[in-house]
C-alpha positions in Angstrom: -3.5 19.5 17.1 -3.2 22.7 14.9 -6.3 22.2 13.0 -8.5 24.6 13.5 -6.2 27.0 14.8 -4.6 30.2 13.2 -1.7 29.2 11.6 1.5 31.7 11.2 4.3 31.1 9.5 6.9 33.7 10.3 9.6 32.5 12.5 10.1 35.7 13.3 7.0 36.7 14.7 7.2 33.2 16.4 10.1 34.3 18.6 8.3 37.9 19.6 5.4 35.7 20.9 7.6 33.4 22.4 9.2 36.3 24.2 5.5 37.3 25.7 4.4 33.6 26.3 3.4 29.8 25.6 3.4 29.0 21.7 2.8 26.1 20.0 5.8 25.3 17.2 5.6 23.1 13.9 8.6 22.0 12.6 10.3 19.4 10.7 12.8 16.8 13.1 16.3 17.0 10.5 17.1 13.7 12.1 14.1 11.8 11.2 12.2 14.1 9.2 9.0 14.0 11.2 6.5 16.7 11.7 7.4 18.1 15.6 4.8 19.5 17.5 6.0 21.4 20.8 4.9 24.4 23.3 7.1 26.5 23.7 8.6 29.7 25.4 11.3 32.7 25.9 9.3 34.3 28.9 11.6 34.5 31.3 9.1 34.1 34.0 8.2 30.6 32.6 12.1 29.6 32.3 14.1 27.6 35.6 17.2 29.4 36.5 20.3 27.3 35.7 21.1 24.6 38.1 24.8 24.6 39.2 26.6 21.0 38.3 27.1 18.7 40.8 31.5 19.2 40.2 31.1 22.7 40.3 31.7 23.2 36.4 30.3 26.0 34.5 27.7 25.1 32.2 29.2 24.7 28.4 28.7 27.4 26.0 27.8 26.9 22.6 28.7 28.9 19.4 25.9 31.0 18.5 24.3 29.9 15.1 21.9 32.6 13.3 20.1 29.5 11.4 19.2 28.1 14.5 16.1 28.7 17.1 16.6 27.9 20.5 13.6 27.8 23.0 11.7 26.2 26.1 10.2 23.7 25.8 6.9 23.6 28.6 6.1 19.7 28.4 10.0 18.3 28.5 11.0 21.3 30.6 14.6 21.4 28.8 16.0 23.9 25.8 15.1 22.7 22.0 16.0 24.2 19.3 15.4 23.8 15.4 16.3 25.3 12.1 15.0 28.4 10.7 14.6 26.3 7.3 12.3 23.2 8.6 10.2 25.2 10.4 6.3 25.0 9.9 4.7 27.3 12.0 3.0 28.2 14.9 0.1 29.6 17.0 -0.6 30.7 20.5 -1.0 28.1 23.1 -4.3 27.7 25.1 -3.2 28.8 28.4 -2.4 32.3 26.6 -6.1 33.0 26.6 
């Protein structure tokens, strides 16, 4: 849980962490409106490379959306994403020091 812990709130400096390793995102769930509490990451290191399909089909692309923040999630090991405007805030994970 995040009590006790440093908490920032710039979703920007959220992603430069993310980029460097784990972090542990706050945000509000738009379907359901619950508080979301996930470790996350953008290190590349950390991230599986792409499996092919089992038909051979390239992996759909999506439209890029600027309100939107896509990242990697460590516990589901899948991509999650949320919006820029329910997010909470964050702090580093514990295996970051």
């Amino acid at each position: 849980m995040w009590k006790g812990h440093r908490l920032r709130y710039s979703w920007r400096s959220c992603i430069a962490a993310m980029r460097t390793g784990e972090v542990v995102l706050l945000y509000v769930k738009i379907s359901d409106m619950s508080l979301q509490e996930r470790r996350g990451t953008l290190e590349p290191s950390q991230i599986p490379k792409p499996r092919a399909k089992p038909d051979g089909q390239a992996a759909r692309k999506r439209k890029a959306n600027a309100n939107v923040v896509c990242y990697w999630d460590l516990d589901r090991q899948a991509w999650r994403s949320f919006h820029k405007t329910r997010f909470v805030g964050w702090y580093k994970a514990y295996s970051d020091f």
